[in-house]
N, C-alpha and C positions, 0 to 999 in steps of 0.2 A: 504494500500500500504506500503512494507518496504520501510525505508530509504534507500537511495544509501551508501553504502559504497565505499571509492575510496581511495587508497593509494595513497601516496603527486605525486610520479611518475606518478599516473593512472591520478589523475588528472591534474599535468601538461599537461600531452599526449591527453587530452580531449580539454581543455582549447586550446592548440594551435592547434588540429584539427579544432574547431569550429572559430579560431582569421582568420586562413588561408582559412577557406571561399570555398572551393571548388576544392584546388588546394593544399590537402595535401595530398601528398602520404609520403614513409620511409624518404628519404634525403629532405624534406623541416621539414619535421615536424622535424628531431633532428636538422637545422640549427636555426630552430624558438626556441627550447630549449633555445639553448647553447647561441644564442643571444639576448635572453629576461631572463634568468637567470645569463649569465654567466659559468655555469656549463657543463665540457666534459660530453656526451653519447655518447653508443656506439647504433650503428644500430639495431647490434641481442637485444639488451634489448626494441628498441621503438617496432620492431616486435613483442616482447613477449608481448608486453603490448598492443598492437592494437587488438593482437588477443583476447586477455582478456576481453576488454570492447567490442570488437565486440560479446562475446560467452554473457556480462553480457545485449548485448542490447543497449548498448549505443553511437554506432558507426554501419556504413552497409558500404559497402564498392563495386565499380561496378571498374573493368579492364579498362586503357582509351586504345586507339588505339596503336598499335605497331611502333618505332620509331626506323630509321638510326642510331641514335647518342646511343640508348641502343642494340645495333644489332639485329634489332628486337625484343627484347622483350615487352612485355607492363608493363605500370605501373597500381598500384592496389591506386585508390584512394580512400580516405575515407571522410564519413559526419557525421556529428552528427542526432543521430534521436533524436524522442519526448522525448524516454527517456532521453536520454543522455542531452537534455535541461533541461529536468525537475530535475535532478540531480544536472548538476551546476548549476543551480537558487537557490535549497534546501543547497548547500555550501556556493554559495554568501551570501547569508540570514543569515546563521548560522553562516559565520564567520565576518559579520557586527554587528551580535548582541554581540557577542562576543565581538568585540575590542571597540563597544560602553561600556558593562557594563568595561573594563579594565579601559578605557578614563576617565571613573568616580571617579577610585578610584585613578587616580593620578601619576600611577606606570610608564603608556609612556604617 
């Protein structure tokens, strides 16, 4: 199996799909960004990047019902699949082992 590869964006945008549990679609998941980082995004970059981990597997994504308050339109929500678990488990991991051998040598 390859490694997942995931840019620090790709994988914010994983990480607070999978925090938010069922209930991320575009405007939760950049409110969950900017208020667990700190940091402005803008919508068309969380769109480009959903679509990316959805094309690499690691996101699926099903339409919820059409709603008044979007004038009808629906939203497109997303989940994380096995891969995309298996992916941030293999970062967790990697970058735990990582900050333990850091821890060692002193430096934080």
């Amino acid at each position: 199996m390859n490694r997942p590869y995931l840019g620090e964006f790709e994988e914010l945008v994983l990480l607070t799909v999978a925090m938010l549990n069922g209930q991320a679609y575009g405007v939760t998941i950049l409110e969950g960004i900017e208020t667990q980082t700190g940091r402005t995004v803008s919508l068309s970059a969380i769109h480009a990047t959903l679509q990316r981990l959805e094309e690499k597997g690691y996101l699926k994504s099903q339409m919820g019902g059409a709603t008044a308050e979007r004038g009808g339109r629906r939203k497109r929500f997303f989940s994380v699949t096995v891969g995309g678990s298996r992916a941030l488990q293999e970062i967790h991991t990697t970058r735990n082992h990582l900050w333990n051998q850091i821890q060692k040598t002193g430096v934080v």
